[in-house]
N, C-alpha and C positions, 0 to 999 in steps of 0.2 A: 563357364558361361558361354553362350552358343553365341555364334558370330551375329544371328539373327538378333539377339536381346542387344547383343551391341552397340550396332547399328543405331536402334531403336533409342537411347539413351543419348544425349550431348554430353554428359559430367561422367564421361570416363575416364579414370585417371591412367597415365603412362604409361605407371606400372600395369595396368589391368590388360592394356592394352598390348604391353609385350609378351605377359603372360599367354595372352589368346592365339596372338601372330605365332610363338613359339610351337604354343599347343597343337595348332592347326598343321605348320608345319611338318611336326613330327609324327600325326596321322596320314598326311601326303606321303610323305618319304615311306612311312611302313606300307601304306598298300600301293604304292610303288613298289618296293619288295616283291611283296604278294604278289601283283598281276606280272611282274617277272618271271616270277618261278610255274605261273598257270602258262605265261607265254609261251615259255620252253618245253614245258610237258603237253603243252597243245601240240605245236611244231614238231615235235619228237614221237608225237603218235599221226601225225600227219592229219588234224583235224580239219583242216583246211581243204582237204579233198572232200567232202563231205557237203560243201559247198560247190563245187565245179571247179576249183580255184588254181591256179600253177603253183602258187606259195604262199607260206605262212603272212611275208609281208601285207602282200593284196587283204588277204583274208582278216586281217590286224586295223588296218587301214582305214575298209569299208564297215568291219562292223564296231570299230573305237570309234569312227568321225577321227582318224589323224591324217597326216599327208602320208604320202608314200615312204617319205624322206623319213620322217619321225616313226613311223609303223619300223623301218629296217633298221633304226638306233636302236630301240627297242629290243627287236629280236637279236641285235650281236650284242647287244648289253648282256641279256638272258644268257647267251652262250656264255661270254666271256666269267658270269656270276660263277658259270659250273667249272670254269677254268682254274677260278682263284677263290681258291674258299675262305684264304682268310679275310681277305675284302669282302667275299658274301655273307660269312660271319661276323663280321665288322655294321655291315649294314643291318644285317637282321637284328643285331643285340641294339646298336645307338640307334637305329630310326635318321642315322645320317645320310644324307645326299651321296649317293655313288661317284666318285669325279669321272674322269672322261677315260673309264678301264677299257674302252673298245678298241682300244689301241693297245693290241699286244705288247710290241715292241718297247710304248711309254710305262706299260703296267709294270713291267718283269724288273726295268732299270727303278723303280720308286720303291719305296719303302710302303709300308702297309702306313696309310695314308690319315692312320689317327699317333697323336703323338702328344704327352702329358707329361710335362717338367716339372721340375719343384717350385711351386710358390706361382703357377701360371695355369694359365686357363688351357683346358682340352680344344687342342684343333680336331676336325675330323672332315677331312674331304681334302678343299684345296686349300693352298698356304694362305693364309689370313683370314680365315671363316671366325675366328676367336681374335680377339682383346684382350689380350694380355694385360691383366693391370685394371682393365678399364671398370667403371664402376656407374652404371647404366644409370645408374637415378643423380648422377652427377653430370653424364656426360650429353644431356639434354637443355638447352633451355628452357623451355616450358616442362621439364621432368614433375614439377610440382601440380602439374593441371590434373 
């Protein structure tokens, strides 16, 4: 169901509605992926000169609509994906949120950043993104709406 019909509707129930927010999310995260991996092979072939540009950031920046600041996360994200492949592989398979890999030094000291116990739910990113236990159509007041 598209966020538009959603919308559109007042009697959507909880569930429908986490199913969409989840859905949506995990198309965000995946072409988040995606324009990571063009980021880096743009940068790498130096697209960016193509425009007048001094660097990929600028060139990220003016033609995404981001700040400066968020264009050069971006591009050390990209670098950092080719640094550590099991996180890049991690990300590409679950559609998970990359945590804060730009940081060499935090990457190297953490464990690859998904982790599934017996009997407990998959985390994948940072510590607490999963409910262990928790059981969504309970843990709502209005879960029944």
């Amino acid at each position: 169901m598209s966020a538009a019909t959603l919308h559109k509707t007042n009697l959507i129930s909880i569930d429908e509605l986490d199913h969409a927010i989840v859905s949506c999310a995990a198309r965000i995260n995946a072409a988040t992926y995606d324009m990571l991996l063009l980021v880096r092979q743009f940068y790498e072939r130096a697209g960016f000169l193509r425009w007048g540009l001094d660097n990929c950031a600028e060139w990220l920046a003016w033609r995404c609509d981001l700040s400066l600041i968020t264009a050069k996360e971006k591009l050390r994200t990209a670098h950092a994906l080719k640094a550590l492949p099991a996180i890049s592989a991690a990300f590409s398979q679950i559609g998970s949120q990359v945590p804060n890999i730009t940081n060499q030094e935090t990457a190297s000291k953490s464990p690859l950043f998904c982790t599934e116990q017996s009997g407990q739910a998959k985390s994948c990113g940072r510590s607490g993104n999963a409910v262990p236990g928790a059981n969504p159509s309970k843990s709502s007041p209005d879960a029944s709406s």
